[in-house]
C-alpha positions as CSV (number, residue, x, y, z in Angstrom):
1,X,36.5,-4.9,158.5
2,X,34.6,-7.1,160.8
3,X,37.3,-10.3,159.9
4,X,40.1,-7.7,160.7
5,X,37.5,-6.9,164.4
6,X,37.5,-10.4,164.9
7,X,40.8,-11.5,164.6
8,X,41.9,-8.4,166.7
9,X,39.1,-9.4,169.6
10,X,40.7,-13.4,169.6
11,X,44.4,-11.5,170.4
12,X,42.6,-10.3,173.6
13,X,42.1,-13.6,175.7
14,X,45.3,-15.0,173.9
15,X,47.7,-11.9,175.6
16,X,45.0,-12.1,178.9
17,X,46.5,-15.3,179.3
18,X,50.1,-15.0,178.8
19,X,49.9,-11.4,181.1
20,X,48.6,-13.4,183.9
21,X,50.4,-16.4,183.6
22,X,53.9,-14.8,183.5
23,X,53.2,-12.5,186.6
24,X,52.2,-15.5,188.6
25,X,55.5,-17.7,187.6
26,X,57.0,-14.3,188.3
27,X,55.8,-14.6,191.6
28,X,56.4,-18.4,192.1
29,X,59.9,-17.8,191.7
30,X,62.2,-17.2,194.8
31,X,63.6,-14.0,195.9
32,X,62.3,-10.2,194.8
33,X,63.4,-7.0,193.6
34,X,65.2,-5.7,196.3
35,X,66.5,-9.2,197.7
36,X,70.2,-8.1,196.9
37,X,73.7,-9.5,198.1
38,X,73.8,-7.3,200.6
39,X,70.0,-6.9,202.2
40,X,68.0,-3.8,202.5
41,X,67.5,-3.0,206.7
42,X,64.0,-4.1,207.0
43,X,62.4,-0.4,207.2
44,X,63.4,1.0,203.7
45,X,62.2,-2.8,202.6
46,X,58.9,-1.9,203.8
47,X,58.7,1.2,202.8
48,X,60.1,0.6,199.1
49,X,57.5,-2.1,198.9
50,X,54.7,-0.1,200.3
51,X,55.9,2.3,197.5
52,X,56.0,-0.1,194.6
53,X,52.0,-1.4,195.5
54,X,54.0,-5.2,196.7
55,X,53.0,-5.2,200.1
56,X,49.3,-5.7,198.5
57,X,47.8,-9.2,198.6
58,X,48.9,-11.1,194.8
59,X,45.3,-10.8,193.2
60,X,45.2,-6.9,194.0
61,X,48.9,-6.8,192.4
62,X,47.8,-8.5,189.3
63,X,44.3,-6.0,189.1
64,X,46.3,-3.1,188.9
65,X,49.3,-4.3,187.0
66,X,46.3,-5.2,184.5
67,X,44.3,-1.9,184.8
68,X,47.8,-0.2,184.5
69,X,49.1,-2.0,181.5
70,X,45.6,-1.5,179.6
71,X,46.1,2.2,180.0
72,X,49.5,2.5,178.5
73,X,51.2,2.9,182.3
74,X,53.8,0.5,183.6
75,X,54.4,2.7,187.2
76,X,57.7,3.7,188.2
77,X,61.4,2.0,187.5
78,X,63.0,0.8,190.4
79,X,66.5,0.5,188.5
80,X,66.5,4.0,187.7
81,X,64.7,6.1,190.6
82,X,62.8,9.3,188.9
83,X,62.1,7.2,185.3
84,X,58.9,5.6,184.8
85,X,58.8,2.5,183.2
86,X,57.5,3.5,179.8
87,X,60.0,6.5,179.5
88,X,62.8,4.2,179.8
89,X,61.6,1.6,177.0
90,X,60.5,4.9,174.8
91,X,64.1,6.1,174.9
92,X,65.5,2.7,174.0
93,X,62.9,0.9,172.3
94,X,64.0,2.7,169.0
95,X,67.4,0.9,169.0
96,X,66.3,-2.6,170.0
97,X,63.1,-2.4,167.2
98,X,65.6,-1.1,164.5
99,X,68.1,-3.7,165.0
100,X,65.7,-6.3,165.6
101,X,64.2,-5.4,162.1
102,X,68.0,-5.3,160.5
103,X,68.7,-8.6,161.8
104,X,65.5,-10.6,160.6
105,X,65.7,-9.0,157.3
106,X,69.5,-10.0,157.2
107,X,68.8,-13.7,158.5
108,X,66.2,-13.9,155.7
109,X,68.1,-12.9,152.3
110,X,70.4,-15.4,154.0
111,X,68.5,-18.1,155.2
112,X,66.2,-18.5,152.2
113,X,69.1,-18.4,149.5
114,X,70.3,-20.8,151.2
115,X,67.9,-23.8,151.9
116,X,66.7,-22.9,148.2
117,X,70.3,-23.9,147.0
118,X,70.9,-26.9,149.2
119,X,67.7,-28.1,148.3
120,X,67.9,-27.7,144.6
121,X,71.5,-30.2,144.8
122,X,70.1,-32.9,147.6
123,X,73.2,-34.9,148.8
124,X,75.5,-32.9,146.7
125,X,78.6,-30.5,148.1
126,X,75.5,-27.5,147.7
127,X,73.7,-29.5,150.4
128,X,75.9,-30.7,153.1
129,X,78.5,-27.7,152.8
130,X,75.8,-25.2,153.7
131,X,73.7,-27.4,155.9
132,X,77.2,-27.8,157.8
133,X,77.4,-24.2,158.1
134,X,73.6,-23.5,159.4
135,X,74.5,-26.8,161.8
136,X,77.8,-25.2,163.2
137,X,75.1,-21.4,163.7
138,X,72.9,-23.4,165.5
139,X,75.1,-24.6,167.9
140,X,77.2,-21.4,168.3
141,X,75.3,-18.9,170.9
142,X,75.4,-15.3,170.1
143,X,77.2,-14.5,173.1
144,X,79.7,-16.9,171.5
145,X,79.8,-16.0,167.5
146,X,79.8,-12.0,168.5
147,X,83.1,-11.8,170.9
148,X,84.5,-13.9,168.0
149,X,83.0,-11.5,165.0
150,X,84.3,-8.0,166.8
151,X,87.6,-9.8,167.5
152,X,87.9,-10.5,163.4
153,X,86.9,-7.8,161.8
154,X,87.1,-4.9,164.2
155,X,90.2,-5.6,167.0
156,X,92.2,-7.4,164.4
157,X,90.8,-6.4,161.4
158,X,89.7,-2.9,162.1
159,X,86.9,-2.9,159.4
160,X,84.1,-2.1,162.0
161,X,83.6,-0.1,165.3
162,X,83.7,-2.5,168.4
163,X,80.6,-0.6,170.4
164,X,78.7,2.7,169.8
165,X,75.5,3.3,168.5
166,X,74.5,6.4,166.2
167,X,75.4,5.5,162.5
168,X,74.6,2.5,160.0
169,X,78.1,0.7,160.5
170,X,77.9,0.3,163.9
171,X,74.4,-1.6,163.0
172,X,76.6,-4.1,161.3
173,X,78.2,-6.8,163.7
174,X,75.6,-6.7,165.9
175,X,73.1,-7.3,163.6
176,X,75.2,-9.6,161.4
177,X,75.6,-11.7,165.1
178,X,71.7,-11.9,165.7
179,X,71.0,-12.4,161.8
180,X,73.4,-15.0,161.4
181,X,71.6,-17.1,164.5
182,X,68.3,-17.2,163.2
183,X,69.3,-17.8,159.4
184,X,71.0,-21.0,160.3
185,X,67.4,-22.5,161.7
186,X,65.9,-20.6,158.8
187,X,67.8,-22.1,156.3
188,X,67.2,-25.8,157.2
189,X,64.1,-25.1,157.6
190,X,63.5,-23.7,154.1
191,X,65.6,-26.8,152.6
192,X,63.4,-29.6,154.6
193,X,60.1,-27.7,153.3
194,X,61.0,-27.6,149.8
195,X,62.4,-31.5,150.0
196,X,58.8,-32.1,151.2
197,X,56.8,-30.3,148.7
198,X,59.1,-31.0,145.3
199,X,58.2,-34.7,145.3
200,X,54.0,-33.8,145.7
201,X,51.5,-34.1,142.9
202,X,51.3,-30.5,141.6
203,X,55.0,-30.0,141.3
204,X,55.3,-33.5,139.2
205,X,52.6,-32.2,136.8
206,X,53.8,-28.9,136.6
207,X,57.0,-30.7,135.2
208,X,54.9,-33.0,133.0
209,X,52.9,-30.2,131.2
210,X,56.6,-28.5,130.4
211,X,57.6,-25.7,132.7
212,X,60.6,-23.8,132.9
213,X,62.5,-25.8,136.0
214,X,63.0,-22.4,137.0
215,X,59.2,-21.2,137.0
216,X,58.6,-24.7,138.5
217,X,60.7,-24.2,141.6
218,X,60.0,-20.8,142.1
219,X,56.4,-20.0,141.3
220,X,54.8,-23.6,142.3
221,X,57.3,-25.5,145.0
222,X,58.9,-22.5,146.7
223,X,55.6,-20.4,147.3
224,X,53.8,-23.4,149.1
225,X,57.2,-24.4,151.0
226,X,57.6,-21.0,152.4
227,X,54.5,-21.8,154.7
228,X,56.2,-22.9,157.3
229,X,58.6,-20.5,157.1
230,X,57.1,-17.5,157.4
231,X,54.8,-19.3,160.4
232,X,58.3,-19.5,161.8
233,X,59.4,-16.0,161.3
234,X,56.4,-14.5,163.9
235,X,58.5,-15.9,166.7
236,X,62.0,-15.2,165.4
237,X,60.9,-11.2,165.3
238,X,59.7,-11.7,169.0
239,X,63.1,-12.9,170.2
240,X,64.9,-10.6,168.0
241,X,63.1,-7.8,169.1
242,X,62.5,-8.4,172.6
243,X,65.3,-10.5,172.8
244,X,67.5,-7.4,172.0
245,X,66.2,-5.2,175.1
246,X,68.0,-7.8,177.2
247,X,71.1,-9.1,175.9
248,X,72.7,-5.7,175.9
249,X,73.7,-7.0,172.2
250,X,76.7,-9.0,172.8
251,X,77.7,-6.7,175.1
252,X,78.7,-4.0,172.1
253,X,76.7,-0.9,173.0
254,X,77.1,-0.1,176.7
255,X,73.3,-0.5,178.2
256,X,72.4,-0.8,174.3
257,X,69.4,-2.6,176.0
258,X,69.3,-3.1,180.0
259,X,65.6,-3.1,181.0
260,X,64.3,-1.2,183.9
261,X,63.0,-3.1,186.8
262,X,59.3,-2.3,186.6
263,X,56.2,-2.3,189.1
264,X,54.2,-5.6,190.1
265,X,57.5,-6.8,192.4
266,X,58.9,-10.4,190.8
267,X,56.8,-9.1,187.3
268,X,60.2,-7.0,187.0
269,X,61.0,-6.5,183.6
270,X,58.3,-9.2,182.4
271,X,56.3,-6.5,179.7
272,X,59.1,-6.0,177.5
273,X,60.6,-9.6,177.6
274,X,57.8,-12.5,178.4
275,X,54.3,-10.6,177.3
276,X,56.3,-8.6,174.1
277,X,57.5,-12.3,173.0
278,X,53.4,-13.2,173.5
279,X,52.4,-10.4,171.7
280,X,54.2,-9.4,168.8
281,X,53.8,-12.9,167.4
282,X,50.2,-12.2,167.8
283,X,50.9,-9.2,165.5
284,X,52.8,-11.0,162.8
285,X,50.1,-13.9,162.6
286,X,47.2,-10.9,162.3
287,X,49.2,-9.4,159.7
288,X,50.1,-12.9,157.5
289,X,46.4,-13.5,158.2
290,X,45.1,-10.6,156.9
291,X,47.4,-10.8,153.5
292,X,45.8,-13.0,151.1
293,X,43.7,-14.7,153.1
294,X,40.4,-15.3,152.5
295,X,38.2,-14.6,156.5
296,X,37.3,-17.8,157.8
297,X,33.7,-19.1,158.5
């Protein structure tokens, strides 16, 4: 208990920081909330930043934004007048968490499989025909690879639904587009770890005292190459989670994920985007931490 107190205590100063330094690049950047195409007269600008706390001096901003975000409250939505903040992610966070989840669990019985088996054939047509494929799903953005995927299988095609939300099939290209980013990285990353370890001492005697090859790959090279993988899979959830508020998701669910503009002026938006990417790899790393792992001195 007092490992799991500690490591919960050093996420503090870690997600102080990144609060505080996103809200004051969020202020270093030109422009504001309500500096439109067309420019509010300068009386309802006032009055609208009166409203919203901005007309207070940065530091007193930032003290309340902290006090507020500490107490769960994330004041009023300026995109959607009579919403608060927090009722607007509540009634949309579901969507974005779910298909966030979908996706890395997707991109990972892909992306594993896949360095496994271009790893185990180096420099054969197993290697550089996948690798190709993770190379070309690197390159490709989603906003690319998911107006091609709904063109193929559900305009021309018809297999799938183009946009809605509300059953399991309509999960499937947009979480086939986001899965299918972050397997490519996933899968050369996998395939340069286990290059790395199958060549190292304990895997050479493991093969010299008689092991299966199978047992050998599996048991004593795979488990110690998957280090860096899953360090890499704390970030991936972040931007497939929070990454999903704002994309709208390829633009296949209407709104799926448009973020309200929230208080603190320029920190518009910043909870659910910047400080979520901060904090839920936080999470993961508490959570590998605490799994196995044997509390540090």
């Amino acid at each position: 208990m007092a490992y799991v107190l500690r490591r919960l205590l050093e996420m503090v100063p870690v997600l102080l920081v990144v609060v505080v330094a996103t809200f004051f690049l969020a202020h270093a950047v030109p422009g504001g909330p309500f500096d439109k195409d067309r420019p509010l007269p300068a009386e309802v600008k006032a009055r609208l930043e009166q409203y919203y706390g901005l007309d207070q001096p940065v530091y007193v901003q930032l003290g309340n934004y902290v006090v507020r975000l500490a107490q769960g409250d994330l004041g009023p939505s300026i995109k959607y007048p009579g919403w608060s903040v927090r009722e607007v992610i509540g009634a949309r966070i579901g969507v974005s968490v779910s298909l966030g989840l979908v996706a890395l669990l997707l991109a990972v019985l892909l992306g594993v499989p896949v360095g496994v088996l271009a790893a185990s054939r180096p420099n054969s047509w197993l290697d550089r025909v996948p690798m190709g494929f993770t190379l070309v799903g690197i390159c490709v953005p989603s906003f690319v690879l998911g107006p091609i995927l709904a063109l193929l299988f559900s305009l021309g095609l018809g297999w799938l639904p183009p946009c809605g939300w509300g059953s399991a099939i309509h999960y499937v290209l947009p979480a086939c587009t986001l899965g299918l980013i972050t397997a490519a990285p996933l899968a050369r990353l996998t395939r340069g770890s286990l290059m790395e370890v199958r060549s190292l001492d304990y895997v050479r005697t493991a093969r010299a005292k008689g092991v299966p090859p199978l047992r050998v790959w599996f048991v004593h090279a795979l488990r110690n190459a998957l280090l860096p993988v899953v360090t890499y899979l704390g970030p991936a959830a972040a931007g497939l989670v929070s990454g999903s508020f704002r994309r709208r998701v390829l633009r296949l669910r209407k709104r799926l994920a448009a973020l309200p503009e929230g208080p603190c002026g320029r920190l518009v938006g910043l909870f659910p985007s910047v400080d979520l990417r901060g904090l839920l790899p936080l999470a993961v790393d508490l959570a590998l931490s605490l799994h196995g792992a044997e509390p540090r001195p």
